[in-house]
C-alpha positions as CSV (number, residue, x, y, z in Angstrom):
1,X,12.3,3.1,-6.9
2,X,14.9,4.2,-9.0
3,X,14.9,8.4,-10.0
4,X,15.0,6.6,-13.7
5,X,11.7,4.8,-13.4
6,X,9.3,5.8,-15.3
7,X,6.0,4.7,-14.9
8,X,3.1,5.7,-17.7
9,X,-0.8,4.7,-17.9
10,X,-3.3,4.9,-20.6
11,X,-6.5,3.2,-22.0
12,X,-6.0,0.9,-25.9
13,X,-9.0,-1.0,-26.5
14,X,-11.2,0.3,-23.5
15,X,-8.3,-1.8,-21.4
16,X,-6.1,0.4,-18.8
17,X,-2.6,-0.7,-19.9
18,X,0.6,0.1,-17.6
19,X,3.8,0.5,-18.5
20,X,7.4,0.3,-16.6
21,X,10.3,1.7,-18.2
22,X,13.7,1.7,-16.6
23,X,16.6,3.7,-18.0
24,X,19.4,2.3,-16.1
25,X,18.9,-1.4,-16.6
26,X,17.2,-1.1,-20.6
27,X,14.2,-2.8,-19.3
28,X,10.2,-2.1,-20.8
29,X,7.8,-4.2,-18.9
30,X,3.9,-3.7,-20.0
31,X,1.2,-5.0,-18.2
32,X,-2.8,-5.3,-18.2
33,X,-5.5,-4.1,-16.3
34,X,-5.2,-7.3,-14.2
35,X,-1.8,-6.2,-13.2
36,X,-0.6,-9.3,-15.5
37,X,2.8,-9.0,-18.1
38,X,1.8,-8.6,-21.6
39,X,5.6,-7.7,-22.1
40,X,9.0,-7.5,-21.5
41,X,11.9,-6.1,-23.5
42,X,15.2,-5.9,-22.1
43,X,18.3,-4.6,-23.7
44,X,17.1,-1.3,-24.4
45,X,19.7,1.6,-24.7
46,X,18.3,4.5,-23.3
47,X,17.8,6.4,-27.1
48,X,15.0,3.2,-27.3
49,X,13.6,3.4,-24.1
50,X,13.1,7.0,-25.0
51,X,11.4,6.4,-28.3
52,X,9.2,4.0,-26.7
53,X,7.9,6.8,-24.4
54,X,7.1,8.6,-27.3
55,X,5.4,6.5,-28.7
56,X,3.5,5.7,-25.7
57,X,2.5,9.1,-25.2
58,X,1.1,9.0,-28.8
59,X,-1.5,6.7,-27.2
60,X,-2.2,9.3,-25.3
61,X,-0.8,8.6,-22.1
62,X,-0.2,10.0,-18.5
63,X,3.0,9.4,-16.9
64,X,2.9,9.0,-13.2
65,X,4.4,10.4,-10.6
66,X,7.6,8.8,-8.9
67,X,5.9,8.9,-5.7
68,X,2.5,7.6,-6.4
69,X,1.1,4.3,-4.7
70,X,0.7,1.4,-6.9
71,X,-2.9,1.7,-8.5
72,X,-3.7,4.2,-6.8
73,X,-4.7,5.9,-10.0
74,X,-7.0,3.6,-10.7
């Protein structure tokens, strides 16, 4: 995984949401508690994909560590 991966987690409507954001390729990918895509932006220029973690951490979120298993949080 890329050192510009970031991925985040956090709770919206008693659901445990995940989100994917890569730097390098401008690419937000959100997905359910199921694993399943909700979303996908692509495009992004890196001042978005950084106002998009901002406002995820609004929500209160947790970003995870670069080394950290798939849903293993969970």
């Amino acid at each position: 995984m890329s050192k510009n991966v970031h991925i985040w987690i956090w709770l919206q409507n008693n659901r445990l949401i995940k989100a994917v954001l890569d730097s390098d390729t401008g690419i937000l990918k959100i997905y359910d508690e199921d694993d399943e895509l909700i979303l996908k932006r692509t495009g992004l220029s890196k001042r978005e994909i950084r106002e998009v973690e901002n406002c995820i951490v609004r929500y209160g979120a947790k970003r995870l560590d670069g080394q950290t298993q798939s849903f293993r949080f969970l």
